[in-house]
C-alpha positions in Angstrom: 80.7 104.7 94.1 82.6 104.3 90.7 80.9 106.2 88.0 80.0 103.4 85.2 80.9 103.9 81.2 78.8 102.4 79.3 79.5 101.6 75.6 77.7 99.3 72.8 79.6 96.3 71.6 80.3 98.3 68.2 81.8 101.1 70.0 83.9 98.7 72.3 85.0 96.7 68.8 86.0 100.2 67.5 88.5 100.8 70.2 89.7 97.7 71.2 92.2 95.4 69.3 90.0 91.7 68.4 91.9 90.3 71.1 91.4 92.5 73.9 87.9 92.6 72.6 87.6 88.8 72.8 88.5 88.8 76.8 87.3 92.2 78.1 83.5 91.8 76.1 82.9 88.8 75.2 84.7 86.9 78.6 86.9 84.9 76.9 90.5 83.9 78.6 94.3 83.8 77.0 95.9 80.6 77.6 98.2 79.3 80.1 101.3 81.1 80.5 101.4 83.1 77.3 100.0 86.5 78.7 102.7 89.0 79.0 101.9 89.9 83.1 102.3 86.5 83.8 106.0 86.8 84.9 105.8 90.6 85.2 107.6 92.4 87.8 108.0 95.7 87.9 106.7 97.9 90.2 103.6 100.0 89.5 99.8 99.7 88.7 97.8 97.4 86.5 94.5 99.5 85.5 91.6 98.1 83.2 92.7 97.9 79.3 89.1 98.8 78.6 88.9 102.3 81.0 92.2 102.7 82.5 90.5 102.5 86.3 93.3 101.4 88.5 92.7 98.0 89.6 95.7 96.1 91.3 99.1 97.4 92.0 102.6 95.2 91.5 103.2 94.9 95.1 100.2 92.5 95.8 101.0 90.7 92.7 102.5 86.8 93.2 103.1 83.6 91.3 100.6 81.6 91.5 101.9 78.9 89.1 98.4 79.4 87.5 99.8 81.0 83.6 97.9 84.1 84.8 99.1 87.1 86.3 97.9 86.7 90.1 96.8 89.3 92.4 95.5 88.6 96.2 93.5 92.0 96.4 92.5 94.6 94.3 93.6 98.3 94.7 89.8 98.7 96.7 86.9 96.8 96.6 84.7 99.3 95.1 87.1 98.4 91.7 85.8 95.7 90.6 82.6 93.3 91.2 82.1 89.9 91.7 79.6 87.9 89.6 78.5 84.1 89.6 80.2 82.0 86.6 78.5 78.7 85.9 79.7 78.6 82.6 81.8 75.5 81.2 80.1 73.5 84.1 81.9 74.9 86.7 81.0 77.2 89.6 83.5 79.9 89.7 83.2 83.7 90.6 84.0 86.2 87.8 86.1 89.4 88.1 84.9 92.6 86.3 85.9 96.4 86.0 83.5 98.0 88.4 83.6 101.3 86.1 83.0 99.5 82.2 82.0 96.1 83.1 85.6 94.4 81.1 85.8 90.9 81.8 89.1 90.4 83.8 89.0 86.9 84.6 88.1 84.8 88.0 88.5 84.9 91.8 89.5 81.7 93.9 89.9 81.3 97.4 93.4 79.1 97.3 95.6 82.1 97.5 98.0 83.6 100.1 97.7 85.3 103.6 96.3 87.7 104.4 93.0 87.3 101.9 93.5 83.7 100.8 92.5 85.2 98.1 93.6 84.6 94.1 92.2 86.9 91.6 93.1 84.9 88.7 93.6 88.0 85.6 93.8 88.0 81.9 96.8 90.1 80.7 95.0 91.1 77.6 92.3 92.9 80.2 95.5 94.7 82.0 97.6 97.5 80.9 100.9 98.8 83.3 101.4 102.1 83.8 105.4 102.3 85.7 105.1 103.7 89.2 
C-alpha cells in the first residue's frame, strides 16, 4: 500500500504554481493540445507534479490524437485510484495519485492492446524525470 500525504488546500496553494493548482486540487483540465507532454517523447518516467510518486513511464506512452498525453497503463496499479466522474453530465472515471490524491485526469476504455485502456492525463499534473 502507498503511504498517503495529506495536505490542506492552503498548503497545496503554497507549493504549487495557480495552474498546477487548478488541475492537481481543484480537477480542472488544460486544453486540447497545448500541454507540453502531449507530443513528448523521450524516454523516462512521468511521476505526480504534486508528490513526485512515479506514475507512468515513456515507453507505454502513445498518441492518442486526444491533446493529452496518453498512457495505456500506469507504472502499477497500486499508483493511482480510480473514482466515478459525473460531473459536466457525463459518466467518466477519474484518475488520481494514489499517494496525494492530485487530480490527473480520466481513464477510457478506447485505447490500445494489451489494456484497451486510455488513461487520458493532464500535463500540468506530470513532471519528467530523463531515464
Amino acid at each position: 500500500m502507498v503511504p498517503k500525504i495529506t495536505k490542506s488546500k492552503e498548503e497545496w496553494r503554497k507549493e504549487l504554481a495557480s495552474e498546477k493548482f487548478h488541475v492537481l486540487i481543484e480537477k480542472g483540465t488544460e486544453p486540447p493540445f497545448t500541454g507540453k507532454f502531449n507530443k513528448h517523447d523521450k524516454e523516462g518516467i512521468y511521476v505526480c507534479a504534486g508528490c513526485g510518486q512515479e506514475l507512468f513511464r515513456s515507453d507505454e506512452k502513445y498518441d492518442s490524437g486526444s491533446g493529452w498525453p496518453s498512457f495505456w497503463t500506469p507504472v502499477s496499479s497500486d499508483r493511482v485510484e480510480l473514482k466515478p466522474d459525473n460531473s459536466l453530465g457525463m459518466h467518466r472515471t477519474e484518475v488520481v495519485c494514489s499517494r496525494c490524491g492530485g487530480h490527473l485526469g480520466h481513464v477510457f476504455d478506447d485505447g490500445p492492446q494489451p489494456t484497451g485502456e486510455r488513461y487520458c492525463i493532464n500535463s500540468l499534473s506530470l513532471k519528467f524525470e530523463d531515464g
